[in-house]
C-alpha positions as CSV (number, residue, x, y, z in Angstrom):
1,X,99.1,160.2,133.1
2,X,98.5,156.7,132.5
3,X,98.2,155.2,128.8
4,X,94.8,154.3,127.4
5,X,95.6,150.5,126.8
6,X,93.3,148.3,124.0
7,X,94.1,145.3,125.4
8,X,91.6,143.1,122.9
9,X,94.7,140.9,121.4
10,X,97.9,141.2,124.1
11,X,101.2,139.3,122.9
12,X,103.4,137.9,125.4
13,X,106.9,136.8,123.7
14,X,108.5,133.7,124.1
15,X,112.1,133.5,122.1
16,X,112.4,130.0,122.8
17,X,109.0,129.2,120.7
18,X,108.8,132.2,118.1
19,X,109.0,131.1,114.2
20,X,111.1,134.2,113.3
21,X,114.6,134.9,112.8
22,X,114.4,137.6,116.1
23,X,111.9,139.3,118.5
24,X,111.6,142.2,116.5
25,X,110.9,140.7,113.6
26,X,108.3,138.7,115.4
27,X,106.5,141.6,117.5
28,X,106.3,143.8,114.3
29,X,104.6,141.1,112.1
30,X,102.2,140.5,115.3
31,X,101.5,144.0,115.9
32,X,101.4,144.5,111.9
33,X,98.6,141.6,112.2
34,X,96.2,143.2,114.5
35,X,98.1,142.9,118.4
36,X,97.3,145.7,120.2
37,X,99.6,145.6,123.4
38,X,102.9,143.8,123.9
39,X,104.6,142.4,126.9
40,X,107.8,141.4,126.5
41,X,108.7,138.1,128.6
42,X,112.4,136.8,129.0
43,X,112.6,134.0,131.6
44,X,116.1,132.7,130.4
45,X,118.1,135.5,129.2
46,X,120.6,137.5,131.2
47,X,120.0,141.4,133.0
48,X,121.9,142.6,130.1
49,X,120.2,140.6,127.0
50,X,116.6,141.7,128.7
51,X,117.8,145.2,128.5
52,X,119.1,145.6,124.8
53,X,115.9,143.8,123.6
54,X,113.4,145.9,125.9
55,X,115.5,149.0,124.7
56,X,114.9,147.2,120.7
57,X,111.2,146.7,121.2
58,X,110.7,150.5,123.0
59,X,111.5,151.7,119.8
60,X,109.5,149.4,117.5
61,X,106.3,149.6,119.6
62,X,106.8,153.9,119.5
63,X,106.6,153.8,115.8
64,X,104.1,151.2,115.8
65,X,102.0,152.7,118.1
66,X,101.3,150.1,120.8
67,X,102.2,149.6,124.3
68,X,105.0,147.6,125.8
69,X,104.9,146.2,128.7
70,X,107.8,144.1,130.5
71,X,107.1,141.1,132.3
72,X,108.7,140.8,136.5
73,X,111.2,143.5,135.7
74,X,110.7,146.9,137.2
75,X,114.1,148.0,137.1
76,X,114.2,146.9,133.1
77,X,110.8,148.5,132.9
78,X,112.1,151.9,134.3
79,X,115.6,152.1,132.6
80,X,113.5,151.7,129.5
81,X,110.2,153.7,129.7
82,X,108.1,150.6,129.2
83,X,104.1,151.7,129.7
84,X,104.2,149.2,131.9
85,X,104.9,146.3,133.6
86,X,103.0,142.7,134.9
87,X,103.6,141.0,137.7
88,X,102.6,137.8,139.4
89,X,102.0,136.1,142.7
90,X,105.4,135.2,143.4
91,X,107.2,139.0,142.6
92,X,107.6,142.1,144.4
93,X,104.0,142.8,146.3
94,X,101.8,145.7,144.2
95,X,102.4,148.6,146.1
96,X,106.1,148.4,146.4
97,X,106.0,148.1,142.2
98,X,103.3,150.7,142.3
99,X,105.3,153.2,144.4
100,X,108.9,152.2,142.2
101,X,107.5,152.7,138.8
102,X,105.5,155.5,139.3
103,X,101.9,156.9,138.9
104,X,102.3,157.1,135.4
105,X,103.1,153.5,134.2
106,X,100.1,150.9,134.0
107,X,100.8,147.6,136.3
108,X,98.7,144.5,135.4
109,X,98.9,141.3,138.1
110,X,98.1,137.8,137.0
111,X,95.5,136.1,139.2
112,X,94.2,132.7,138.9
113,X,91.0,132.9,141.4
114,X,88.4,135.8,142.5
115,X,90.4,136.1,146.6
116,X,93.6,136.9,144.5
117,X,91.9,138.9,142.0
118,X,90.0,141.3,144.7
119,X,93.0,141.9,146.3
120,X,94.7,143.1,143.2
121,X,92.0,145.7,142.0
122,X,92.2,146.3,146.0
123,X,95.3,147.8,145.9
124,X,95.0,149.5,142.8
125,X,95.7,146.8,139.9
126,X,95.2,148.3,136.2
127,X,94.4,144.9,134.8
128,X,94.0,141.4,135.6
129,X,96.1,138.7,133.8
130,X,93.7,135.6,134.7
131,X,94.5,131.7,134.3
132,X,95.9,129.8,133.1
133,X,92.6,129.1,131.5
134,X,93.7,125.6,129.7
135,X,96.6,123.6,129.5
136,X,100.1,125.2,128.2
137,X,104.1,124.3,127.6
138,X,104.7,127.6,128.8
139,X,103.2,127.6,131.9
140,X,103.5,124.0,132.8
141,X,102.9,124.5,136.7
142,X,99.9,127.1,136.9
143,X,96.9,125.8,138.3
144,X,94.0,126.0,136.0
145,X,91.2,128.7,136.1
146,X,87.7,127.1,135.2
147,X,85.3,129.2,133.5
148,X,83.4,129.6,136.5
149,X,85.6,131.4,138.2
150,X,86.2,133.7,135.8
151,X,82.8,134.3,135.6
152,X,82.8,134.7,139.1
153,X,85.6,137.2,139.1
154,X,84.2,139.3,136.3
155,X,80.8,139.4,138.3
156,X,83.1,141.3,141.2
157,X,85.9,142.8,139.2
158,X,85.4,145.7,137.2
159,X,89.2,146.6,136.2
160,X,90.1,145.3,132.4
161,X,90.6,141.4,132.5
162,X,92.6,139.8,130.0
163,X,92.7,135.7,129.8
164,X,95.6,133.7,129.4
165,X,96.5,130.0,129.2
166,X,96.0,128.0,126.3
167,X,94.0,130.5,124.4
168,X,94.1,130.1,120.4
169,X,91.2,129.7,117.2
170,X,89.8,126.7,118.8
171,X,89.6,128.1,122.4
172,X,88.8,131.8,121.5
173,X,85.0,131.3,121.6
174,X,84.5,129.7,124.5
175,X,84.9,133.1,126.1
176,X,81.6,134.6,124.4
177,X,79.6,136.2,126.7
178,X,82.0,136.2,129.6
179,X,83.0,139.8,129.4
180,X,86.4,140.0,128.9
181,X,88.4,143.3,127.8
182,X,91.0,140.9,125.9
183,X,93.0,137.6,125.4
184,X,96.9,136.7,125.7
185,X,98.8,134.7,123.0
186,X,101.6,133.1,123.2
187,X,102.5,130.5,120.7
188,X,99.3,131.0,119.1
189,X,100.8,133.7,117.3
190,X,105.0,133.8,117.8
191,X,104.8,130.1,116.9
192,X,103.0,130.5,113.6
193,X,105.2,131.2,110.6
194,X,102.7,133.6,109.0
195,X,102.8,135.9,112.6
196,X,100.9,138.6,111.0
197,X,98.2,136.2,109.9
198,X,98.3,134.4,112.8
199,X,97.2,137.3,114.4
200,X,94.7,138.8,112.1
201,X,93.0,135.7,112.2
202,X,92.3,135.7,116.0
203,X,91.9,138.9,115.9
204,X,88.7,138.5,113.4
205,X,87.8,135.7,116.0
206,X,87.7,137.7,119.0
207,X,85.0,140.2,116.9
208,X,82.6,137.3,117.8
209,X,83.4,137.3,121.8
């Protein structure tokens, strides 16, 4: 059975911007500040590395009590009993990542306009990654998602949607009213040095959305 999954305040990690010492010391003060899911993203770092920190972070997010989620990597997902994992246009289609990881693990697709985001809760999407919604460093290539469309894709989308690009105190609430389940953080929380307050901050923000 799948996991229920709060996604209000979803932290994607990114070593190469993170304030503290070492991931784990970064996801706990997030999650100990209010972060309620956590995908762990490693673009850089070897199979091997990937795999000691996803096996690291299985065991910090079990005592803490929040999901984890790896970012691409099925197999790392799988060898590690991640909840989940999150794809995007570019990776293995859906259905083959449905049909490896099982019934039981949640699979989230980013999307960037309503034709890919209809196709995803088509096939059987559990949540929508949309954007990027502004401007980023760590996603220096995505096309932008206006707030139209994301208006337009709630209207015809009725899976959990969860914005990402750009999104931090100043940006948070713009998104009032739109009807999002949740928002992704990047370096608006592992780039802080106060992580936890970082995140209890947006968190109190997002009350307001």
């Amino acid at each position: 059975m799948k996991p229920e999954i709060d996604y209000t305040l979803y932290l994607v990690t990114d070593r190469e911007l993170m304030a503290a010492a070492t991931i784990e010391e970064c996801v706990e003060q997030a999650v100990l500040g209010g972060c309620t899911v956590v995908q762990l993203r490693e673009k850089n770092a070897s199979s091997r590395e990937f795999y000691q920190t996803a096996i690291n972070l299985r065991e910090l997010t079990k005592r803490l009590n929040v999901p984890l989620i790896i970012n691409d990597r099925v197999d790392i997902a799988l060898a590690v009993n991640a909840d989940g994992v999150h794809i995007g246009q570019g990776d293995l289609p859906y259905n083959e990542v449905s049909r490896i990881i099982g019934p039981d693990k949640i699979v989230g697709v980013s999307v960037s306009n309503l034709a890919e985001a209809q196709f995803a809760a088509s096939q059987g999407a559990d949540y929508l990654g949309v954007g990027a919604m502004f401007a980023t460093g760590t996603k220096t290539e995505a096309d932008l998602t206006s707030m139209d469309e994301l208006r337009r894709i709630r209207e015809h989308i009725t899976i959990p949607i969860v914005v990402i690009g750009g999104i931090n105190k100043d940006t948070i609430p713009l998104f009032k009213g739109t009807g999002i389940e949740g928002i992704a953080v990047v370096s608006a929380v592992v780039a802080q040095k106060d992580t936890a307050g970082a995140a209890r901050e947006l968190k109190s923000l997002l009350q307001a959305v």
